[in-house]
C-alpha positions in Angstrom: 134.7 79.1 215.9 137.7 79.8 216.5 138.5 79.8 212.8 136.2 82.9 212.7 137.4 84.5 215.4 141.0 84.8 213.8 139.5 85.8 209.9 137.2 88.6 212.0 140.7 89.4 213.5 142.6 89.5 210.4 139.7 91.3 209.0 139.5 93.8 211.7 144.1 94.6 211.2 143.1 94.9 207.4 140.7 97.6 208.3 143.0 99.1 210.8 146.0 99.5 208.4 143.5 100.9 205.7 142.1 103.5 207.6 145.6 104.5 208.9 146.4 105.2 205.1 143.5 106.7 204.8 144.8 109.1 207.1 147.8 109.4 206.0 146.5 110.0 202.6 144.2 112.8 203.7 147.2 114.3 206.2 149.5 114.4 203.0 146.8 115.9 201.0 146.4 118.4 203.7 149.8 119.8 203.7 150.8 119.5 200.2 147.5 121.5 199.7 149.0 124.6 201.7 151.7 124.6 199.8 150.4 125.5 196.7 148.2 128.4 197.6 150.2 131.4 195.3 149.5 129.0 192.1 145.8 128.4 193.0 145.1 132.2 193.6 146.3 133.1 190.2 144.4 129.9 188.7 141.4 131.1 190.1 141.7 134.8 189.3 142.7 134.0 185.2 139.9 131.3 184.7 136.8 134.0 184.7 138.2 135.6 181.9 137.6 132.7 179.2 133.6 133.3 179.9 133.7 136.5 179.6 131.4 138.4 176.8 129.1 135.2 176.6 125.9 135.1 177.5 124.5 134.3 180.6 123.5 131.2 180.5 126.7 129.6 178.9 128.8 130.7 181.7 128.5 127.7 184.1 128.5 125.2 181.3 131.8 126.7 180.0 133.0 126.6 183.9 132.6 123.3 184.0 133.8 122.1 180.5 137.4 123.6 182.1 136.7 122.1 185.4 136.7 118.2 183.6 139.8 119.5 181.4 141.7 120.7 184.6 140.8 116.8 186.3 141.4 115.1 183.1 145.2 117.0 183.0 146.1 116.1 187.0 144.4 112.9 187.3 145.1 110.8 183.9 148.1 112.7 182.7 150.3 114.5 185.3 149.8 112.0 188.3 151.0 108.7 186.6 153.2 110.9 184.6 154.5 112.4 189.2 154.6 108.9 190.0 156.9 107.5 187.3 158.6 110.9 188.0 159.0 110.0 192.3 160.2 106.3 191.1 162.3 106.5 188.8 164.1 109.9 188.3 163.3 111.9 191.6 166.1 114.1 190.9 164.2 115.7 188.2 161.2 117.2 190.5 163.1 120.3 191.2 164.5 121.1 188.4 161.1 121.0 186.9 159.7 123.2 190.0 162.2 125.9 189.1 160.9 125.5 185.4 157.4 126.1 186.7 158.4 128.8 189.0 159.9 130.9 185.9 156.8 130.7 184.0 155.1 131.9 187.1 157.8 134.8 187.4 157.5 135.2 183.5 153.4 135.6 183.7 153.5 138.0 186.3 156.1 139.9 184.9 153.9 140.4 181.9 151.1 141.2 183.7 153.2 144.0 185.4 154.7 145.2 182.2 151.5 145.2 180.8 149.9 147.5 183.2 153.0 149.7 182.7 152.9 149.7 178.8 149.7 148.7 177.7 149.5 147.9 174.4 147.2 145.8 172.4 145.9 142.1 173.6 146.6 139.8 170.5 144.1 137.2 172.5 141.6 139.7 172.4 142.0 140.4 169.0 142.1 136.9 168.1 138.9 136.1 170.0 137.1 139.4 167.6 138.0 137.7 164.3 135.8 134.4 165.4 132.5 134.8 164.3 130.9 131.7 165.7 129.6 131.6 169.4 129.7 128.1 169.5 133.4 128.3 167.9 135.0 131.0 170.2 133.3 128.9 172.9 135.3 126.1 171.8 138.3 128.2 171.5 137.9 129.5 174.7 137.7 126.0 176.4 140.9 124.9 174.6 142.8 127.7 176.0 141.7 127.5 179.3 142.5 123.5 179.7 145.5 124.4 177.9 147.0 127.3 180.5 145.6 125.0 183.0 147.4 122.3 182.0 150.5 124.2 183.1 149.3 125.7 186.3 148.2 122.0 187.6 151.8 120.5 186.6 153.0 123.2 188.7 150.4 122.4 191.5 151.0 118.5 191.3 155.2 119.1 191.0 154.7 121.1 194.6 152.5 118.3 195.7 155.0 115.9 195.1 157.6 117.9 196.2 155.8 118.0 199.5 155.2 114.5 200.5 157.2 112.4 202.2 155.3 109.1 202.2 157.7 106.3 201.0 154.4 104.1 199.9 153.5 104.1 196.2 149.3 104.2 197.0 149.9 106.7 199.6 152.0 109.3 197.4 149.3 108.5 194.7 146.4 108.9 197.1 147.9 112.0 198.2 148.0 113.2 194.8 144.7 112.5 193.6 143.1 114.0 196.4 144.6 117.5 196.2 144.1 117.5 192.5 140.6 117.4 193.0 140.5 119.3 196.4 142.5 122.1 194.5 140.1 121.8 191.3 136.7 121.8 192.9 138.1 124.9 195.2 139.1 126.4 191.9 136.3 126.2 190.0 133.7 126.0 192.4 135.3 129.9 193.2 135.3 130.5 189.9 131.3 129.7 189.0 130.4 131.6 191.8 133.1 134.6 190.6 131.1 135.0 187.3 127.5 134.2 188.5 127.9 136.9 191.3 126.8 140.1 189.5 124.1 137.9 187.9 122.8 137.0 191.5 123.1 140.7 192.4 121.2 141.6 189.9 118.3 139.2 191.0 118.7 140.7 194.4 117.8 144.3 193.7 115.4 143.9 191.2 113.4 140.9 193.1 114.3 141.1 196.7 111.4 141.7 198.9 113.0 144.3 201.6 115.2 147.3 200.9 118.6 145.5 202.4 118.4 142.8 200.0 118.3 144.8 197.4 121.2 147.3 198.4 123.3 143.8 198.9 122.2 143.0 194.9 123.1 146.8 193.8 126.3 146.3 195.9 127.4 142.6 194.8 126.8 144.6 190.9 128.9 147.2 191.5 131.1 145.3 193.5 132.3 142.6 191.2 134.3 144.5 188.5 136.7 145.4 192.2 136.6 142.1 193.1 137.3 140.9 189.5 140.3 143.6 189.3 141.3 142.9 192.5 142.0 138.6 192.4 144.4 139.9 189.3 146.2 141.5 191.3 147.0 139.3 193.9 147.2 136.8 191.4 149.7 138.1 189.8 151.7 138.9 193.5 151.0 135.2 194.2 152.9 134.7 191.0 156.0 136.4 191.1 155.7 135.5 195.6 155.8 131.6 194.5 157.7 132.0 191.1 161.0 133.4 193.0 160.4 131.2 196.4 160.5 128.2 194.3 163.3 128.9 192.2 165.5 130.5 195.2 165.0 127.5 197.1 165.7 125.1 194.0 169.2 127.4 193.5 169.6 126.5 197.6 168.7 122.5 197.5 170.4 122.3 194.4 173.6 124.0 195.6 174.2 126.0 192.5 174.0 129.3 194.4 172.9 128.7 198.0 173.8 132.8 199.0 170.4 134.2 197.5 167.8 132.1 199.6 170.1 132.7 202.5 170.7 135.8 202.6 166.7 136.2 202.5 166.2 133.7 205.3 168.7 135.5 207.6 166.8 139.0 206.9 163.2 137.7 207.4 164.9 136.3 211.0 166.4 139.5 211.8 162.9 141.7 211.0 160.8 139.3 213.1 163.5 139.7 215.7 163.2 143.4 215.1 159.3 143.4 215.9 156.8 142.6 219.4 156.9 139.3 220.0 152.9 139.0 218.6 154.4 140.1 214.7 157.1 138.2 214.6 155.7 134.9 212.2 153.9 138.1 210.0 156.9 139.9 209.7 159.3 137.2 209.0 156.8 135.8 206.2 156.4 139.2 205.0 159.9 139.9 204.3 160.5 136.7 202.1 157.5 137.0 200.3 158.8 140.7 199.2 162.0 139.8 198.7 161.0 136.3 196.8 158.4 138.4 195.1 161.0 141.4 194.2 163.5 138.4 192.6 160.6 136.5 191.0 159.3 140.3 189.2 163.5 140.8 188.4 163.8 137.1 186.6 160.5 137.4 185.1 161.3 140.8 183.3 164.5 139.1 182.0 162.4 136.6 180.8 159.7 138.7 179.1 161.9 139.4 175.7 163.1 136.1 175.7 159.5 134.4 175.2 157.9 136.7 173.7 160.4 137.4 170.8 162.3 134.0 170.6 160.5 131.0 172.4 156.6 132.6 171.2 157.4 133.1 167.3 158.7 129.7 167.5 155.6 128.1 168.2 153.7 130.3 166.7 155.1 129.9 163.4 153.0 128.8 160.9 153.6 125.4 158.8 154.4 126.7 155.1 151.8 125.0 152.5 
């Protein structure tokens, strides 16, 4: 009996310590998740694009083609590939941040040149000379896992950066659980994104009182805004996270601590400058200009570099 009594015991501290990590694996994944909210805006406000010109009922199946892609890249590939990182050569994690955080800085900076000098989308014109649905569907699908792929070893690299959990299951735990928090928050957003008009459009041509099918005529007329709107802020959470991550890389790193400094004393001085109730606004405010005003400045400088050294590079074609 007593035998039993001591194995129930031992049982019972087992299932103590596991649901403690438990905890600790969700608390982890809770504030790494925060963390990361500038790269999952602009994530969710570039994915609708790869469905767009297909027909109704491919949208969702295309949604979630990406949505296995984006799992597949955090949860086979980048999270072993975080974990051998944290183990064995931690003090590459921030350098590779502030590589992440320039090609946020360098796609918004695009974005805003863009909108400043339009000119013609090569992507676009690639997708016209595909004939094939089923093709450019394809094609489509490999682009999207493909930008993904880069977003989510951001997203994972500020995950890891964030924890501070010294056991292995933990960290990887932590890991796994934002990476599929983040991509079912992504792309759950993103279905309903580009099935909205599509439910409007069921609303005012089948909805039985004369609200319902205002709401349908309004979600229609609505979504382009909406649509026009998440690239904006997507591309403001871009150059916001971009220059945050590589002014406080420059600051941990002490190559050139003044920059992030400088920023952190102002933000203290406007919230000091402000009632009491808008100080936290104000102060975040002010770095996210001023991170966002660097992170537009190194992504411009960056603009002419890709696109007319590091993009013909890749894009060269192998000669026959």
């Amino acid at each position: 009996m007593s035998g039993l009594l001591a194995l129930l015991d031992d049982v019972a501290a087992i299932a103590k310590v596991a649901a403690t990590s438990v905890d600790d694996i969700a608390a982890q994944a809770a504030k790494a998740g925060t963390k990361v909210a500038g790269v999952v805006i602009d994530d969710a406000a570039v994915t609708p694009k790869y469905v767009h010109g297909f027909e109704a009922s491919r949208e969702l199946p295309i949604v979630w083609k990406i949505t296995k892609g984006s799992l597949f890249n955090k949860i086979v590939v980048l999270l072993p590939a975080a974990l051998l990182l944290n183990a064995f050569a931690p003090w590459v994690i921030t350098p590779l941040l502030m590589l992440g955080g320039a090609y946020l800085c360098f796609e918004g900076a695009e974005k805003v040149f863009h909108a400043l000098l339009p000119h013609a989308d090569h992507a676009v014109e690639a997708d016209l000379e595909v004939g094939d649905p089923a093709h450019l569907e394809e094609v489509r699908v490999k682009g999207a896992i493909k930008t993904d792929f880069i977003l989510s070893a951001e997203i994972m690299t500020i995950v890891l950066s964030t924890l501070d959990a010294s056991d292995i299951w933990i960290t990887a735990g932590a890991l796994a659980l934002a990476g599929i928090a983040i991509t079912v928050a992504v792309y759950g957003s993103v279905a309903l994104i580009v099935k909205m008009d599509d439910i409007g459009l069921l609303l005012a041509q089948k909805a039985r009182s004369g609200a319902g099918r205002s709401l349908g005529r309004g979600l229609v007329r609505g979504m382009p805004k909406l649509l026009s709107a998440l690239s904006l802020v997507g591309t403001l959470a871009m150059l916001w996270v971009g220059g945050s991550i590589i002014l406080h890389g420059l600051e941990v790193t002490h190559l050139w601590a003044w920059p992030y400094e400088t920023i952190h004393h102002l933000a203290e001085s406007v919230a000091h400058a402000v009632p009491e109730v808008l100080a936290g606004f104000a102060g975040w405010l002010t770095n996210a200009v001023a991170d966002g005003v660097i992170g537009l400045a190194i992504g411009l400088a960056l603009v002419p570099v890709v696109t007319r050294i590091i993009g013909p590079l890749f894009s060269k074609k192998p000669a026959h």
